[in-house]
C-alpha positions in Angstrom: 96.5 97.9 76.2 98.7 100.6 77.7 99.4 100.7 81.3 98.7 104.4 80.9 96.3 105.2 78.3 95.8 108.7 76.5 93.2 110.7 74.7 93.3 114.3 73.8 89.4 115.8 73.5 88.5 119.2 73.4 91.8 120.4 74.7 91.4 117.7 77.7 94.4 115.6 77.9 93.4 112.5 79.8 96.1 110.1 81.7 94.6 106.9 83.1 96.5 104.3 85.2 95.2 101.1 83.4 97.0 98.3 85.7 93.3 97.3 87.5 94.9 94.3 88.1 97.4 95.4 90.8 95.2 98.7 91.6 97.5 100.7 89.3 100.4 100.1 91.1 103.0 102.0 89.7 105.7 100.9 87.1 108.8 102.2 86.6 107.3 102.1 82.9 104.1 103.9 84.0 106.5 106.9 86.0 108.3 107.4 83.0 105.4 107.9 80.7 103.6 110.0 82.8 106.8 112.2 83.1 106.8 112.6 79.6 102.9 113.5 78.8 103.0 116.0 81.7 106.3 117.7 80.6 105.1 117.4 76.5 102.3 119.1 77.1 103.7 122.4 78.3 104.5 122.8 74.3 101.3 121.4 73.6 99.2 124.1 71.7 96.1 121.4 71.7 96.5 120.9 75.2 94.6 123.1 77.6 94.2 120.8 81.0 95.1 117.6 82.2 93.1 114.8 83.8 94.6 112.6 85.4 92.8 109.5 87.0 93.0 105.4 87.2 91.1 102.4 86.0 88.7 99.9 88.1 88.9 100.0 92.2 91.7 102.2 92.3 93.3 105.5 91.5 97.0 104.4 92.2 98.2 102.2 95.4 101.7 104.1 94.8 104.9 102.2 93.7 104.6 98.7 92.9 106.3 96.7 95.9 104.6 93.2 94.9 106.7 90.5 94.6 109.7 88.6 96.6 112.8 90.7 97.5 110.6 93.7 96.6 112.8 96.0 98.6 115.9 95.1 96.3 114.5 96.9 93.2 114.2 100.1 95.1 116.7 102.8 95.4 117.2 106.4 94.4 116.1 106.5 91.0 112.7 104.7 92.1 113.0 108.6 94.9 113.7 110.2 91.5 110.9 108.8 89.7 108.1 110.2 92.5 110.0 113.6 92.4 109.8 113.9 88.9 105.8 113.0 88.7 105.1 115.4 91.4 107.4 118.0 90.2 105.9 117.8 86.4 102.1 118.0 87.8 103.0 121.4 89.7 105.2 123.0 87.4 103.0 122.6 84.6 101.5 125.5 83.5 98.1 124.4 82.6 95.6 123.1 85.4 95.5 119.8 86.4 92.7 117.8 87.5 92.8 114.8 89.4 90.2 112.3 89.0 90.1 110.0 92.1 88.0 106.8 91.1 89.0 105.0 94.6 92.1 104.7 96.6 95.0 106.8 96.4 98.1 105.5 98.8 101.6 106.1 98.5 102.9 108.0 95.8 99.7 107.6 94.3 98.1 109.9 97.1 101.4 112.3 96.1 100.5 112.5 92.6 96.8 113.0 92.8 96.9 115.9 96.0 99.8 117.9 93.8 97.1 118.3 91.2 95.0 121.5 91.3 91.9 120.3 91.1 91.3 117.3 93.1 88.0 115.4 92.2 87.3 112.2 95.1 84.9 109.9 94.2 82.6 108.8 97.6 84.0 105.8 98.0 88.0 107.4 97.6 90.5 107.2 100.3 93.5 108.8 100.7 96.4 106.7 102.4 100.0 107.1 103.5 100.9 103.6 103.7 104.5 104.1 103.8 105.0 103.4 108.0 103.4 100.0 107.1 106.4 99.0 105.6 109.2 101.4 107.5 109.3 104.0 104.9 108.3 107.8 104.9 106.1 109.5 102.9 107.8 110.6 99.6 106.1 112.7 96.3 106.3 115.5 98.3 103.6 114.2 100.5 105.4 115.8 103.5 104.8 119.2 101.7 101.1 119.0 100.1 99.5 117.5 102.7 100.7 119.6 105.4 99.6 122.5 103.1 96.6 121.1 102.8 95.1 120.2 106.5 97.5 121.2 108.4 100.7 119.7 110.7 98.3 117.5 113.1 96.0 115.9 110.4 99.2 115.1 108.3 101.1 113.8 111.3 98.1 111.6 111.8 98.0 110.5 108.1 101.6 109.5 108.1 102.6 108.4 111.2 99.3 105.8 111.5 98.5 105.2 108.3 95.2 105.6 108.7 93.1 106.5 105.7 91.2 109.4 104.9 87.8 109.1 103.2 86.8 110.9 100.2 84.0 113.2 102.7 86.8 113.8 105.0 89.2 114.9 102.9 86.9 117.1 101.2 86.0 118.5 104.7 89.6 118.8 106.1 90.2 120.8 102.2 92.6 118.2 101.0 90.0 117.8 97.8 88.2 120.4 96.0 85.4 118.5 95.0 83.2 115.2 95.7 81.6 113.0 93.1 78.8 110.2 93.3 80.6 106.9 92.0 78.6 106.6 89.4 78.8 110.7 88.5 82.9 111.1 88.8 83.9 110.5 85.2 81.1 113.3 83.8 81.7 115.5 86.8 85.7 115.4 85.9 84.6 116.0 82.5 82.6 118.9 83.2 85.1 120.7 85.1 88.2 120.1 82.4 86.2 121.7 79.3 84.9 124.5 81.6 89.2 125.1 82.2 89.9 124.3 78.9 87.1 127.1 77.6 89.0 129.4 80.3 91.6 131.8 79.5 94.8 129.7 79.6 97.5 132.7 80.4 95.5 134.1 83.3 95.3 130.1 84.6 99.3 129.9 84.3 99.8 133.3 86.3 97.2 132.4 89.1 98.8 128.4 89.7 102.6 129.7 89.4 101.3 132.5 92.2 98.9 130.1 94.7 101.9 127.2 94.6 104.1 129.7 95.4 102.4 130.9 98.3 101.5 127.4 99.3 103.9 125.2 98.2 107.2 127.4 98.5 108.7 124.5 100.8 107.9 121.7 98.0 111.6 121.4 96.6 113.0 121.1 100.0 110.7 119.1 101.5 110.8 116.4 97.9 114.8 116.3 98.5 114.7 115.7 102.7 112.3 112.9 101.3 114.7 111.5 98.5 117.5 111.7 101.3 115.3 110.2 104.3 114.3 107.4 101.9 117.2 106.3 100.5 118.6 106.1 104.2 115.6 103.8 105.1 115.3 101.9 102.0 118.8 100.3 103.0 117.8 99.4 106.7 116.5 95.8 107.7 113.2 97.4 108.8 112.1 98.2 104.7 113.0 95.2 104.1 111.1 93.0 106.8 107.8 95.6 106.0 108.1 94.8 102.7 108.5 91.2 102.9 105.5 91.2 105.3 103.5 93.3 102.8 103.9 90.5 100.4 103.3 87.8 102.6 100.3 89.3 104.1 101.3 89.2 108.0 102.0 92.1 110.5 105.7 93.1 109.9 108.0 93.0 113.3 109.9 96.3 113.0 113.4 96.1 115.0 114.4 99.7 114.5 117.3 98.5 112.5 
């Protein structure tokens, strides 16, 4: 099977992260394909919304770091990747709904909050794990979040990398909506055929406008990212946090 599956229904476009395995870590397979279903379906005449959302315990844990010398795989065009994900969910001109089956960290999280209707099951969490391994939030994290509860909760988010459950983060108005478990999938469901039913020009004019007011800062803040990353991807502290990560200890961060 696909590592991302598709299915068009009733003008629903549905993108699923099938890598249960790993929590739907992301490929550098899975970016690319998602790019190109998100940026195909803006000349997509059967395509009204779409879904995006994962398979098993988890939406996406972000990029995959697994593995030994993890953090010699990563450079800019992994930066490039997460910019174009983000960048294709928000400039597309159709909505977007994010289904969030269970934890969304890293550019997971990125992916899902860009979308424009954010749907969290109960048992969701939403985690900027980057510090844990002496990175910085990238996806345009920096930007969505901050839009979305503010400078302290997203100073929080980041700099501790503590995670924020699904209640919370409907409460803070990172998420739009909350789902039993069990009642996510049909609740997702219910709100993509009610946009797809909806009048798809007046959808297009009303997200181009609210992103604009909200999200006017998102191309700067996705490039201070790509250049803040790229800096620390080449520093010893990356590379000890991801080495920890993989070996499953506390990393000792030198400030190197």
């Amino acid at each position: 099977m696909a590592d991302l599956e598709t299915a068009l229904a009733d003008g629903v476009l549905t993108l699923r992260f099938n890598r249960p395995e790993v929590l739907n870590a992301l490929s550098g397979e899975m970016a690319l394909a998602l790019c190109e279903e998100l940026e195909g379906a803006v000349s997509r005449r059967d395509v009204r919304v779409v879904v995006i959302t994962g398979t098993g315990a988890a939406f996406s844990t972000g990029a995959d770091i697994g593995g030994a010398e993890a953090h010699e795989r990563f450079d800019v065009r992994a930066l490039d990747a997460a910019n174009r994900m983000v960048r294709a969910v928000v400039n597309l001109d159709k909505p977007v709904v994010a289904g969030v089956n269970g934890i969304a960290a890293g550019v997971g999280a990125s992916i899902a909050l860009a979308a424009d209707i954010i749907v969290a099951a109960e048992s969701a969490a939403f985690l900027l794990a980057f510090a844990r391994v002496g990175l910085m939030p990238d996806g345009g994290a920096t930007a969505t979040i901050a839009a979305g509860v503010g400078r302290a909760r997203a100073m929080r988010m980041a700099l501790l990398a503590e995670p924020l459950g699904a209640a919370e983060a409907l409460d803070a108005g990172l998420v739009t909506h909350l789902a039993g478990d069990e009642e996510l999938d049909a609740t997702v469901v219910r709100l993509a055929r009610r946009l797809a039913a909806g009048p798809p020009l007046a959808f297009s004019a009303t997200k181009k406008a609210i992103n604009a007011a909200t999200l006017s800062h998102l191309d700067g803040a996705l490039e201070r990212e790509r250049t803040g990353q790229t800096i620390l991807l080449r520093t010893a502290d990356a590379a000890e946090g991801m080495r920890a990560f993989n070996e499953s200890r506390r990393p000792d961060f030198t400030g190197a």
